[in-house]
N, C-alpha and C positions, 0 to 999 in steps of 0.2 A: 504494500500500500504506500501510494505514495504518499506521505503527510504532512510535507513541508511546500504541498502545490500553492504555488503563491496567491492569497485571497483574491488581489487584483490584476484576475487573470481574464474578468470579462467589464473592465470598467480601462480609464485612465488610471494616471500615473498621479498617488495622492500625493502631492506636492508639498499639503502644508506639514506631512511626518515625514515626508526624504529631507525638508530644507533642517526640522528640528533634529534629525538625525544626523546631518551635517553638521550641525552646530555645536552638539554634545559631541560626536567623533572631533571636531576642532578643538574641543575645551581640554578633550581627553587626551588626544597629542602634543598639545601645546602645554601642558602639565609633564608629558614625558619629556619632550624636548629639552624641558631645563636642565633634563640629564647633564646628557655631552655638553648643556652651556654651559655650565658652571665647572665644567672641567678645569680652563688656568686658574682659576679661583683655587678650588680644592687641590690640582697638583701643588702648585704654591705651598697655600696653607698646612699642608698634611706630607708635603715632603714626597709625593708619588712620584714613582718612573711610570712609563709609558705600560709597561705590561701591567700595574695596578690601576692602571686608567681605562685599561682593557677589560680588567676583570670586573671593576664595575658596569661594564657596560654588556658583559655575559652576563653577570647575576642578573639583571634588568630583565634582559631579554631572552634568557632562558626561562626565568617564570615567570614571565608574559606565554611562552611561547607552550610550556608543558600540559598545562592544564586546558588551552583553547579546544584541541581536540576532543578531549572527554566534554568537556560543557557543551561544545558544538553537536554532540554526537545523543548528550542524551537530552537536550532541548528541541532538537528534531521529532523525538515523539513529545514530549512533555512540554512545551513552550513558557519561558521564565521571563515574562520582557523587566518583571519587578528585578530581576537577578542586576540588571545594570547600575541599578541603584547602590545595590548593595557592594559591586563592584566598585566606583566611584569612591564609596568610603574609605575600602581599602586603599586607593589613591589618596585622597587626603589626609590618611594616616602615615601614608611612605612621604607626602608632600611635606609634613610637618617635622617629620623624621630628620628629612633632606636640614629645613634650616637649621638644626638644632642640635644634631650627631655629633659629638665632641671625641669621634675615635674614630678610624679606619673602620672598624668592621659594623659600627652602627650604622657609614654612610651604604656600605652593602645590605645590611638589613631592610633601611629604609628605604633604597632602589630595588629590593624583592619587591615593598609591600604595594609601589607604585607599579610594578611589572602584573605582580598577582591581580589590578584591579584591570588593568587591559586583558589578563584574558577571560574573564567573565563579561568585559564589553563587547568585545569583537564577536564574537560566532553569534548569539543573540541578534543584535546592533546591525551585523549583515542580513540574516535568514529576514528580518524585520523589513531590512530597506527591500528585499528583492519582493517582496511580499504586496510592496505599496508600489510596485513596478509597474505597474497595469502592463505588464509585457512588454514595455522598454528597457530591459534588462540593466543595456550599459549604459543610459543616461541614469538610471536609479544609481548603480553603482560608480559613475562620476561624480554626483549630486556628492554622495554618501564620502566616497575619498579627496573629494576637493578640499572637504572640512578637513580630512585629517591631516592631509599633505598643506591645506593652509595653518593649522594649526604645528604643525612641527617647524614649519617657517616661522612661525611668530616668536616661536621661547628661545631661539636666539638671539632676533632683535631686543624682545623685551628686557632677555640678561644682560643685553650691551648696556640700555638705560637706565635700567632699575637695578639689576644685581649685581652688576661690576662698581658702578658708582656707592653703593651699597652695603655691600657685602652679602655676604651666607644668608644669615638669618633674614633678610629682602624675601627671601624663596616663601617665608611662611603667608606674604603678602595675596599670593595666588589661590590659598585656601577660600577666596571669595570665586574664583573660577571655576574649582572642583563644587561649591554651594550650586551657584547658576547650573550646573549641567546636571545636578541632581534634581531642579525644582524642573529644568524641562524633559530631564528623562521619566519624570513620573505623570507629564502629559500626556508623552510619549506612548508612555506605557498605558494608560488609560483609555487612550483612541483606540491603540491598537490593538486591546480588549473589545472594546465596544465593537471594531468590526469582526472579529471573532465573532461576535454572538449574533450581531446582522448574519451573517454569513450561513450560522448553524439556522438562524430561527428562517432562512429564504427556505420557497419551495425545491426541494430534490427534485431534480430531471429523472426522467424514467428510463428505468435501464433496459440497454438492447438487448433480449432474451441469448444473440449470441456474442455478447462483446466476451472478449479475452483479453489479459491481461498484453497491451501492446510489448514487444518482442524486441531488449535495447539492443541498440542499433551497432553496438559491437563486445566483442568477447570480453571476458573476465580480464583472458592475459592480455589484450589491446587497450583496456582503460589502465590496467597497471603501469605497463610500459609507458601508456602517455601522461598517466600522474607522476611515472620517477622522472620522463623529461621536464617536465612542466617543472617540477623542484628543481631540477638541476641549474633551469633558466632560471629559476628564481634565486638562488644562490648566488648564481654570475651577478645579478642586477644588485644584490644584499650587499655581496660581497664590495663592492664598487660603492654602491653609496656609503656603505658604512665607516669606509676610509676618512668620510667627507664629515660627513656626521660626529666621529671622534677625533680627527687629526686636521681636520685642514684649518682650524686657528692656529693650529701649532706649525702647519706646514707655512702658512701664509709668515707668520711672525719670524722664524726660522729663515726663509729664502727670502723674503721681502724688507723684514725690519717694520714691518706697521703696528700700529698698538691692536691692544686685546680688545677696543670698541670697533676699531677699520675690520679688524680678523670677524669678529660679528656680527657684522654689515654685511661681510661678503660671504659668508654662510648663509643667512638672510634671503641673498639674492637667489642663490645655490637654490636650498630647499624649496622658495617659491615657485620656483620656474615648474618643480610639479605639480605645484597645482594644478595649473595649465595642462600639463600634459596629460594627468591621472583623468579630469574633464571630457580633454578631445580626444584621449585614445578609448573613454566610454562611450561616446558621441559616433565617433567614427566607425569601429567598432561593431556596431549594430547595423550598419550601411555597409561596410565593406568586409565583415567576415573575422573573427580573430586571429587566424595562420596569417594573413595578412601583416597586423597590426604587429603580432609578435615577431615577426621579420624584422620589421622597420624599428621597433622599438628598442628592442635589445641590442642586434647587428649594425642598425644606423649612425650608433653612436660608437664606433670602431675609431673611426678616424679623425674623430674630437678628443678621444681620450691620448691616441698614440700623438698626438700634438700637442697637449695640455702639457707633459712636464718638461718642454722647451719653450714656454711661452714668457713672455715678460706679463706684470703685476696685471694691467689693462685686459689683456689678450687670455688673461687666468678666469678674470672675474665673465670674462664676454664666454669664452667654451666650457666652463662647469653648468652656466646657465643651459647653453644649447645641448648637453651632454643628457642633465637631469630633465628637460623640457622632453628629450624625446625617449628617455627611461622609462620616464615616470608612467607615460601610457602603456606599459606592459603588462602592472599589475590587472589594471580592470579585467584585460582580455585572456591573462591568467588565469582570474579568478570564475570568470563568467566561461571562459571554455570548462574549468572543471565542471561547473555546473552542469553545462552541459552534458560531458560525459555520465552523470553523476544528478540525475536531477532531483531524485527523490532522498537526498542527500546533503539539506541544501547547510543546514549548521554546521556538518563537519565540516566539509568543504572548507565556509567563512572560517571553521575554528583551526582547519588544518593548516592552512595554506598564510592567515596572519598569523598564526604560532611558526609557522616554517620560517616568515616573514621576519620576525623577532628572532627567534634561534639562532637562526642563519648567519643573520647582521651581528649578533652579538659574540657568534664564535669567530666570525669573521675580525671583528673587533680584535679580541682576546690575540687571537693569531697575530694578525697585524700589528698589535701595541710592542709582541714581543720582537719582531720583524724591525720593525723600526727603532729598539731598542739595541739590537746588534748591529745593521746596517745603516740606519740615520732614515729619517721621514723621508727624505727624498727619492728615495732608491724604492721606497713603499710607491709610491704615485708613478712611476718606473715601472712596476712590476705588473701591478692593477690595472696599467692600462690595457693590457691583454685581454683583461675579464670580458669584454662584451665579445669577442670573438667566439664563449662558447654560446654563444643566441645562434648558430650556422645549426646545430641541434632541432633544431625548428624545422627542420627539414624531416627530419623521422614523425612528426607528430602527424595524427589522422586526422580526416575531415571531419567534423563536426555538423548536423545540424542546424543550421541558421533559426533560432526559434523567437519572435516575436508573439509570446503567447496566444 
């Protein structure tokens, strides 16, 4: 049975729960974001090498990432939208944590408790947006990741003006951010009860004496295979951004000589450009097919990376933007081809694939911190630049599908 068919599969696309799901995925990113900002802050202050700047950003994103699949997996039959709420807490417990840690391993504790509250948002938070998709899949899931990629662009800006001028304890200022996204996640959560019970209380269709259970459209071992490519593409893309996410104030400062406010400005630019791209590669997407999208999204940015770590300051900040601008559209067409393969499916999926999405980045992190600890950050953006050449892997993946509900 399928029982994550998305309610608005015979209406539009509800607009006013994908924009507040936006919104709370913005609140909830941009809470995480202050992770990696506050990194010169915290190396400074606490005396950290690069591989301990690493391992905070594994702890993060490993229990972000452990848990999404079991929640995604058993919200699929049991539907928990209250669950986000209670999530969120957990974030503003790690967020108070964050200001107030007077030791090394409390700031690890307290980036668990803000990891643990993303994966109780994410696989809900998804199955939720795809649900209010009236069968525009990828612009639901644009709507839905614009928030969060605008919202992880934001808590480096915000750390350049509030938390560096500041200090540490600034970070406990955001706990009005984590309130805000709990008072519209219980809107949130409200509507999207209510259409629950419209849904159950409408007249049942009458069943065709011979319908059969339609017959999915490829083998056990064909979705396996194209779910471990699909990771593997996601890895390359993790693996790339997360260089950027934890090291590149450090790389910019290092090779440039700019202060830790410039270094956060041009992270800033970095991470916004996905917005953009997470939007048009859902937009696009749905018009032109996802083997498409993941082509161009992952492989396209080959030859901005192999030029970025011979660029001067100008020419850094102009190709990380165009780099992550055309990254960034990978996820949606990732996320919504599993779907497809996989439609009755729909929370692990969200839980799998943004837990792969944390994981990934954060071992990536861990790897990297220690990388640049032996050979110098430079020789890191050196090496990375490789990473999008495994998106050629896109070629093994099956057709899909094209489903406008």
């Amino acid at each position: 049975m399928n029982v994550s068919k998305p309610i608005a599969s015979t209406r539009r696309a509800d607009l006013p729960v994908l924009f507040a799901l936006s919104a709370t995925h913005l609140l909830n990113d941009m809470i995480q974001s202050l992770i990696p900002a506050i990194y010169p802050i915290i190396k400074t202050a606490y005396a950290l090498d690069f591989g301990q700047i690493g391992l905070i950003t594994l702890t993060f994103q490993i229990t972000a990432s452990l848990l999404q699949p079991v929640v995604g997996h058993y919200t699929d039959k049991n539907p928990m939208p209250y669950s986000m709420v209670v999530g969120m807490g957990c974030t503003l417990t790690g967020l108070i944590g964050l200001a107030y840690a007077g030791s090394y391993p409390l700031l690890l504790l307290a980036a668990a408790c803000v990891g643990l509250g993303s994966s109780i948002f994410h696989p809900e938070a998804t199955r939720m947006a795809r649900n209010a998709s009236g069968g525009q899949q990828g612009l639901a899931q644009g709507i839905f990741q614009v928030g969060g990629q605008s919202g992880g662009a934001l808590g480096p800006l915000l750390a350049a003006f509030i938390i560096v001028p500041r200090g540490q304890t600034s970070v406990a200022w955001f706990s009005a951010a984590a309130l805000l996204a709990m008072i519209l996640m219980v809107w949130t959560a409200r509507r999207y009860a209510s259409l629950n019970q419209a849904a159950a209380a409408a007249p049942k269709p009458v069943k065709v004496a011979a319908a059969a259970p339609e017959a999915p459209a490829h083998s056990k071992g064909q979705i396996a295979f194209a779910i471990t490519i699909l990771v593997i593409l996601l890895f390359s893309k993790n693996a790339y951004s997360s260089s950027f996410s934890s090291y590149y104030t450090f790389y910019l400062i290092g090779k440039f000589g700019v202060s830790v406010q410039a270094s956060q400005l041009m992270l800033f630019l970095f991470l916004a450009a996905a917005a953009v791209g997470a939007l048009a590669g859902g937009i696009i997407g749905d018009r032109v097919g996802r083997n498409r999208i993941l082509w161009f999204s992952i492989l396209g940015a080959l030859p901005f990376s192999l030029l970025l770590p011979f660029a001067d300051l100008f020419w850094t900040g102009v190709l990380t933007v165009v780099i992550n601008l055309i990254m960034a559209s990978s996820f949606a067409a990732i996320l919504i081809y599993a779907m497809e393969l996989m439609p009755g499916r729909i929370g692990l999926i969200g839980g799998l694939f943004y837990g792969l999405s944390f994981g990934l980045g954060g071992l990536a992190a861990a790897i990297l911190g220690e990388v640049a600890d032996w050979i110098g950050i430079e020789a890191v953006y050196r090496i990375c630049a490789f990473l999008p050449a495994i998106g050629l892997l896109a070629w093994f993946l099956p057709k899909v599908e094209h489903r406008r509900g």
